[in-house]
C-alpha beads as a LAMMPS data file, in Angstrom:
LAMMPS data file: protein, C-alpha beads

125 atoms
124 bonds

1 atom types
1 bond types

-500.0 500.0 xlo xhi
-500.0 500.0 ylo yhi
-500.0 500.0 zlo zhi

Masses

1 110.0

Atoms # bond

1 1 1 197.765 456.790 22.788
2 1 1 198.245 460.083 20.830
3 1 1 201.361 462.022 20.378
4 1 1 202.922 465.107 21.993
5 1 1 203.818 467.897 19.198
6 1 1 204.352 471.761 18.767
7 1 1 203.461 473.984 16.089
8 1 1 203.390 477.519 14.814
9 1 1 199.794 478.777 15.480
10 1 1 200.611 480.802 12.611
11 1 1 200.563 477.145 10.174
12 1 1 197.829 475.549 8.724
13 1 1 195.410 473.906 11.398
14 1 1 195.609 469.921 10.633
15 1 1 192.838 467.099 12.310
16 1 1 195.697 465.159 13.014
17 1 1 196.543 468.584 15.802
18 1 1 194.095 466.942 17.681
19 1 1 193.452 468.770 21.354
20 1 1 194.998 472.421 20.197
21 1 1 196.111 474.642 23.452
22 1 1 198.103 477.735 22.849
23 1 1 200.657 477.993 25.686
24 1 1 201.624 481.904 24.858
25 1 1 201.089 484.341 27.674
26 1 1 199.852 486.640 24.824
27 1 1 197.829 486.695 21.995
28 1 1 199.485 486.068 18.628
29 1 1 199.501 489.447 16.484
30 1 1 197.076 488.964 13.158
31 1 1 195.503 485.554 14.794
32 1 1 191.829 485.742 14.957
33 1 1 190.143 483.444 17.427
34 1 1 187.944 481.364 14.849
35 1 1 191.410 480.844 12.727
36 1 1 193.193 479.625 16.129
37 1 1 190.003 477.133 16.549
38 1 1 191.771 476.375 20.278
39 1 1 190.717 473.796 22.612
40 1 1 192.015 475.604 25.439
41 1 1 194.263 478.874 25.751
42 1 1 197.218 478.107 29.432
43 1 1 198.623 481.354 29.988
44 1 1 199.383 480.388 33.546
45 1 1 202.298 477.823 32.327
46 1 1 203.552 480.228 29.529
47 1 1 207.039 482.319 31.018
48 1 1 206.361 485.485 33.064
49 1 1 206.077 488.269 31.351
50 1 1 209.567 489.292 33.255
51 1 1 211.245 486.398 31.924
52 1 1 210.423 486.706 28.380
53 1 1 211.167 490.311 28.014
54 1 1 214.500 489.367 29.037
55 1 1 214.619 486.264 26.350
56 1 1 213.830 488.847 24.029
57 1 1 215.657 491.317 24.291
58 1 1 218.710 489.303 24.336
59 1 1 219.794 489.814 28.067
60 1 1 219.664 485.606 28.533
61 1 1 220.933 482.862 26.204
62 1 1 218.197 479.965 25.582
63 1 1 219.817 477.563 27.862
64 1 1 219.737 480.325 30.827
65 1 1 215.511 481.128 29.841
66 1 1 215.203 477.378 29.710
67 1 1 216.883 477.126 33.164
68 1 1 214.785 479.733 34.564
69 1 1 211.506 478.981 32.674
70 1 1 211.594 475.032 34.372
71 1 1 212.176 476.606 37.582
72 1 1 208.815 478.880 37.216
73 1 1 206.773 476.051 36.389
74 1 1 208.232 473.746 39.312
75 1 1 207.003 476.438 41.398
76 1 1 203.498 476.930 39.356
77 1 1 200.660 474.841 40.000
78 1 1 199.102 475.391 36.603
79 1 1 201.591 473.148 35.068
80 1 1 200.671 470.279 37.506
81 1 1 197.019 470.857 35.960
82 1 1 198.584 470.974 32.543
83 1 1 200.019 467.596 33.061
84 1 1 196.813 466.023 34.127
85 1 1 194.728 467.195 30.868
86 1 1 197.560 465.998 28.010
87 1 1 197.759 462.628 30.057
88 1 1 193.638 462.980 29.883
89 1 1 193.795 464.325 26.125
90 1 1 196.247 462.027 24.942
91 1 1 194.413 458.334 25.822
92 1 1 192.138 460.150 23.224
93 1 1 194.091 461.096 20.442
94 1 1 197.173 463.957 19.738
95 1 1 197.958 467.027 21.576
96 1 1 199.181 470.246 19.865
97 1 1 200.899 472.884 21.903
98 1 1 200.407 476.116 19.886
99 1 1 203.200 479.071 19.993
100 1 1 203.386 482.342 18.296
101 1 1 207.436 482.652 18.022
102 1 1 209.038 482.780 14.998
103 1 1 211.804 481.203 15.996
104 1 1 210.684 477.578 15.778
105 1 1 213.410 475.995 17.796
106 1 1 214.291 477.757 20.392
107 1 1 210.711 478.910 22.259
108 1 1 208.717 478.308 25.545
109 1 1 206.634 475.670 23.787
110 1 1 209.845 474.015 23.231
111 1 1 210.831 473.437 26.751
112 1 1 207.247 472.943 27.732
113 1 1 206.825 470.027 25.304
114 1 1 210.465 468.941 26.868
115 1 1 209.090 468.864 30.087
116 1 1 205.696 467.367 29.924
117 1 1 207.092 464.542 28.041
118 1 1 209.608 463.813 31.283
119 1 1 206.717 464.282 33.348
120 1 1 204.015 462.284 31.285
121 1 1 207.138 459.753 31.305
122 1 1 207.291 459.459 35.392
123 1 1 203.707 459.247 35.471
124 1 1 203.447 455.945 33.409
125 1 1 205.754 454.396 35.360

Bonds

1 1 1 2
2 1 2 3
3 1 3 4
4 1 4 5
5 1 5 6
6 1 6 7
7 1 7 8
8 1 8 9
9 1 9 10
10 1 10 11
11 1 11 12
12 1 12 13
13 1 13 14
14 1 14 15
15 1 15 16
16 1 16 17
17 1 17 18
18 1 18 19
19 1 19 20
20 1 20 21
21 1 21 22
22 1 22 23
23 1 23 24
24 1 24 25
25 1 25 26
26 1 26 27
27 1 27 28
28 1 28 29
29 1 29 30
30 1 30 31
31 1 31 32
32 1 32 33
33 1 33 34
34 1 34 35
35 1 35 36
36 1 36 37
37 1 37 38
38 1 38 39
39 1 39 40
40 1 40 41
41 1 41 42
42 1 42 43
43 1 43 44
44 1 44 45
45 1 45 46
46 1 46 47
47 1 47 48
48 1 48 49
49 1 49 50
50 1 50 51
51 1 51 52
52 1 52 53
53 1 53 54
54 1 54 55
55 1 55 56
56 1 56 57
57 1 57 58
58 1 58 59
59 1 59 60
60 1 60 61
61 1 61 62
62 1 62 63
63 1 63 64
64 1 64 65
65 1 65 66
66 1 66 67
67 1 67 68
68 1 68 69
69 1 69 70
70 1 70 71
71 1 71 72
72 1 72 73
73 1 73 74
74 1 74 75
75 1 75 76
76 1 76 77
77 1 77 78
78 1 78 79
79 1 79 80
80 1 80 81
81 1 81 82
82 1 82 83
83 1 83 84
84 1 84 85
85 1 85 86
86 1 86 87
87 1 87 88
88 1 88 89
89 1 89 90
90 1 90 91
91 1 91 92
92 1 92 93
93 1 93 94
94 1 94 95
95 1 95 96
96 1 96 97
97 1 97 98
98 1 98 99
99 1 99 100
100 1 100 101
101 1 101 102
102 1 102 103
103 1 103 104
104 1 104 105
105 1 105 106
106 1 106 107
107 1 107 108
108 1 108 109
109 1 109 110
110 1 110 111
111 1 111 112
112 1 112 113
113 1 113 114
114 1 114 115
115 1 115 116
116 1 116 117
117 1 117 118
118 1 118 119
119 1 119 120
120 1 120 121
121 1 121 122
122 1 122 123
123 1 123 124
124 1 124 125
């Protein structure tokens, strides 16, 4: 069984990333696609783009864009498929969700990676 992780998109690419997906709604400034070298590019379970404007700019803590970004993907069916390929992916080796944030803590691929573990979790059982 692999392992779950997160990483910069911006840092070196590493075989032990394993199935790469970038999880951004947008394209990271300055990141060609051959440098990326995805697997697979989910904007449908990255935060509306209403929802990180207001991360952003300031106008909602990270526990409140948490809040509201697990709410959007109860309600999204894309993250239902998302589950179903890293349980798929991960009987064959790691998973690497891929932000472009510089803030390396506190970022949608954070709670995502959150998440899917809980849900990966239930799913074993």
């Amino acid at each position: 069984m692999g392992e779950l992780q997160i990483k910069r998109i911006y840092e070196q690419e590493d075989p032990s990333d394993g199935y790469r997906i970038l999880v951004d709604r947008l394209w990271p400034r300055g990141m060609s696609k051959v440098r990326a070298d995805l697997a697979d590019w989910d904007k449908q379970v990255a935060p509306t783009s209403e929802l990180r404007r207001r991360f952003h700019d300031g106008e909602l803590s990270y526990e409140e864009f948490r809040d509201a970004y697990d709410k959007e993907l109860a309600d999204n069916p894309a993250y239902d498929e998302l589950v179903k390929l890293v349980a798929g992916r991960l009987s064959e080796g790691n998973v690497t969700l891929l932000f472009g944030s510089k803030d390396e803590t506190e970022n949608n691929a954070e709670v995502l990676l959150e998440l899917l573990r809980k849900s990966l979790g239930r799913q074993a059982d």
